[in-house]
PyMOL commands that place a pseudoatom at each C-alpha (Angstrom):
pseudoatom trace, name=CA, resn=UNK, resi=1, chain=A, elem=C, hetatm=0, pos=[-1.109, 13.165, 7.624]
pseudoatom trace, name=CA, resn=UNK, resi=2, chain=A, elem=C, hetatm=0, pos=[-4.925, 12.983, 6.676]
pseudoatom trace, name=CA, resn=UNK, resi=3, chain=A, elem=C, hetatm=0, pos=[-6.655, 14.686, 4.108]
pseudoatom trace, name=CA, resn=UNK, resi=4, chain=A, elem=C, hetatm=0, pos=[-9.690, 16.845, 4.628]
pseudoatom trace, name=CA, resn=UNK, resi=5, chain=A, elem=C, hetatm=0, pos=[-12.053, 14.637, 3.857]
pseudoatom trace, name=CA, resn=UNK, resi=6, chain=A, elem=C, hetatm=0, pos=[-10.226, 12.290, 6.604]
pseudoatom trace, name=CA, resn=UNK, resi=7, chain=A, elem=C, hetatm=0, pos=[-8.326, 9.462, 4.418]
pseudoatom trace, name=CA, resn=UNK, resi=8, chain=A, elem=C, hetatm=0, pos=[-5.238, 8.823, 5.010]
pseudoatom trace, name=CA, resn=UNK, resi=9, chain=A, elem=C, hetatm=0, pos=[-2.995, 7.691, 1.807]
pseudoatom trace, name=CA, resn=UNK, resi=10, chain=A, elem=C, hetatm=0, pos=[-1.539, 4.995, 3.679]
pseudoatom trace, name=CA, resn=UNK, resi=11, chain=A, elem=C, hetatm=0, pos=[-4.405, 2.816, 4.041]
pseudoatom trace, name=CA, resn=UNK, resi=12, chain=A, elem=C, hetatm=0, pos=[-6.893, 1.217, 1.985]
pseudoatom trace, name=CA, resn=UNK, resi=13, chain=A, elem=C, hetatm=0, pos=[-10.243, 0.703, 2.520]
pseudoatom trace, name=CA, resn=UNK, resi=14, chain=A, elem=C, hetatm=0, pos=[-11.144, -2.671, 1.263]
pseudoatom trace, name=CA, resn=UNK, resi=15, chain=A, elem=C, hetatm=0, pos=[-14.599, -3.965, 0.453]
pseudoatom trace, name=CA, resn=UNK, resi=16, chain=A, elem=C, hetatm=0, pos=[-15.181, -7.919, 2.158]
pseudoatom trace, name=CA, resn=UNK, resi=17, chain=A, elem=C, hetatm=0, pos=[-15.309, -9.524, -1.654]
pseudoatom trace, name=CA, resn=UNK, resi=18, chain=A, elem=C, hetatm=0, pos=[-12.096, -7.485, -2.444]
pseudoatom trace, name=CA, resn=UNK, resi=19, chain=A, elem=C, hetatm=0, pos=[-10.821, -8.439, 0.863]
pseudoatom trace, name=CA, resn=UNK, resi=20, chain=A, elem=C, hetatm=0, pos=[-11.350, -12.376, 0.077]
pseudoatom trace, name=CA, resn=UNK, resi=21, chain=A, elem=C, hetatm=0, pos=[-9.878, -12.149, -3.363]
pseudoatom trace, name=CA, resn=UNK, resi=22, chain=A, elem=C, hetatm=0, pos=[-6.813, -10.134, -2.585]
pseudoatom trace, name=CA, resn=UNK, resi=23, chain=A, elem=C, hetatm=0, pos=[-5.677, -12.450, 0.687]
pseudoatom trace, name=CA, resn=UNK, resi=24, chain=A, elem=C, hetatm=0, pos=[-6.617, -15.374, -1.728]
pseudoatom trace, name=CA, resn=UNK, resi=25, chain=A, elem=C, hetatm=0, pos=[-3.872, -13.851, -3.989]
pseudoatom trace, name=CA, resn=UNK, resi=26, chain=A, elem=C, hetatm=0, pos=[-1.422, -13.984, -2.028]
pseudoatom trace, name=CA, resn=UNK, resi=27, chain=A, elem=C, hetatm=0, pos=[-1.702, -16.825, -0.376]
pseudoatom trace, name=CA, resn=UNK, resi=28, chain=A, elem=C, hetatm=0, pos=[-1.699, -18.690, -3.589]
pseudoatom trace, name=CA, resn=UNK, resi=29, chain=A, elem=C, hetatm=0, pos=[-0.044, -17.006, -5.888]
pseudoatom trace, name=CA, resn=UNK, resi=30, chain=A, elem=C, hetatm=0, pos=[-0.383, -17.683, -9.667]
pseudoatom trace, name=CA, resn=UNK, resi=31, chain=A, elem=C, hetatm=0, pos=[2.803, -18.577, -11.789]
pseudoatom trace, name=CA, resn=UNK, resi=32, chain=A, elem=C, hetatm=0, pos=[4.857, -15.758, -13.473]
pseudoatom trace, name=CA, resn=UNK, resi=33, chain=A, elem=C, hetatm=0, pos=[3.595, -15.523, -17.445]
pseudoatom trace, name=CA, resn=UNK, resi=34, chain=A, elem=C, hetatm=0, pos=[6.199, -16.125, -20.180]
pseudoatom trace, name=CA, resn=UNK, resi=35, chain=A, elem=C, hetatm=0, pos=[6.282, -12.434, -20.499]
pseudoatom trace, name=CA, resn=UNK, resi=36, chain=A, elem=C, hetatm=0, pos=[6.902, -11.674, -16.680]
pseudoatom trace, name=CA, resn=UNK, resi=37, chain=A, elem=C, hetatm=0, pos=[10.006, -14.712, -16.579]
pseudoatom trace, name=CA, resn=UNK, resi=38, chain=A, elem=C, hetatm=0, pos=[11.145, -13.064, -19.860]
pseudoatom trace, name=CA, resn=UNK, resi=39, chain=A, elem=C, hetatm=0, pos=[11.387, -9.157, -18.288]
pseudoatom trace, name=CA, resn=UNK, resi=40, chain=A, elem=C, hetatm=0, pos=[12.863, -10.887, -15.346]
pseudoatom trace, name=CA, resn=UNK, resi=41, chain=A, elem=C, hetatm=0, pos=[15.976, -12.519, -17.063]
pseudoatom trace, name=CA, resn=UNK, resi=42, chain=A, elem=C, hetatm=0, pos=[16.553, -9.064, -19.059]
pseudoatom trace, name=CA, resn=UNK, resi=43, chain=A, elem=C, hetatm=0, pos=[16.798, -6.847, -15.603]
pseudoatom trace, name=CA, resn=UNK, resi=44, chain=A, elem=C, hetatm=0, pos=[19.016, -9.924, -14.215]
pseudoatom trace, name=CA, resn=UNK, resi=45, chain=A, elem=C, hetatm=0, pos=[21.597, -8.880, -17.587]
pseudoatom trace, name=CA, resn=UNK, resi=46, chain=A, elem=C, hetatm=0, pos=[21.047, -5.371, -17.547]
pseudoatom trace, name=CA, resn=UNK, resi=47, chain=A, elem=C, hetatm=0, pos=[21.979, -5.407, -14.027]
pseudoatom trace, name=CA, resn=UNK, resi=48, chain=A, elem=C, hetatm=0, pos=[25.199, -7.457, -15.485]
pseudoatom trace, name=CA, resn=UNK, resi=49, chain=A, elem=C, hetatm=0, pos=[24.383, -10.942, -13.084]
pseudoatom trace, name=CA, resn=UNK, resi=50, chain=A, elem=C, hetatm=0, pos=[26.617, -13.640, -14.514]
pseudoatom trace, name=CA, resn=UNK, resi=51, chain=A, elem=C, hetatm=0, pos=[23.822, -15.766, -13.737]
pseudoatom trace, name=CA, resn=UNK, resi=52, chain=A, elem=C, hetatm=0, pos=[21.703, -14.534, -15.983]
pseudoatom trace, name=CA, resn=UNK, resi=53, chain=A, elem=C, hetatm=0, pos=[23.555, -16.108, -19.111]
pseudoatom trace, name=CA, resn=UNK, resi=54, chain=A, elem=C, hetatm=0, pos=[22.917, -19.520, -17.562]
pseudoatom trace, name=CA, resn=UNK, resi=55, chain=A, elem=C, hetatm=0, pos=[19.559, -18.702, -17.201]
pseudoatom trace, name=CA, resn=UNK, resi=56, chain=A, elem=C, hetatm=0, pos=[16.791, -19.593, -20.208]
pseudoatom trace, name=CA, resn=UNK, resi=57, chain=A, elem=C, hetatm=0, pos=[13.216, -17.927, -20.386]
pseudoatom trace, name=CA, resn=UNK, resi=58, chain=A, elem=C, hetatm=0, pos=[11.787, -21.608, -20.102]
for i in range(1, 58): cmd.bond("trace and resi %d" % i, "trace and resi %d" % (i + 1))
show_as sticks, trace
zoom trace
């Protein structure tokens, strides 16, 4: 459904330099932080994955 003013919440309206950088992202991706491999092993436990104890945040 649009809005009144014609937008529709499902799409975005990007602007051609924001349009570069974001297909740039992810088609080359940078690597996960410390912090981001680090949150990733503690969902993998919470979640109880026996995995995850063989796992290190290296």
């Amino acid at each position: 459904m649009k809005s009144a003013n014609g937008n529709s919440p499902d799409i975005t309206n990007l602007k051609p330099s924001d349009h570069q950088v974001f297909f740039e992202a992810l088609e080359y991706p940078s690597s996960p932080t410390e912090a981001l491999r680090v949150a990733f092993l503690r969902q993998k436990k919470s979640l109880g994955d026996p995995d995850a104890n063989a796992l290190s945040a290296d």
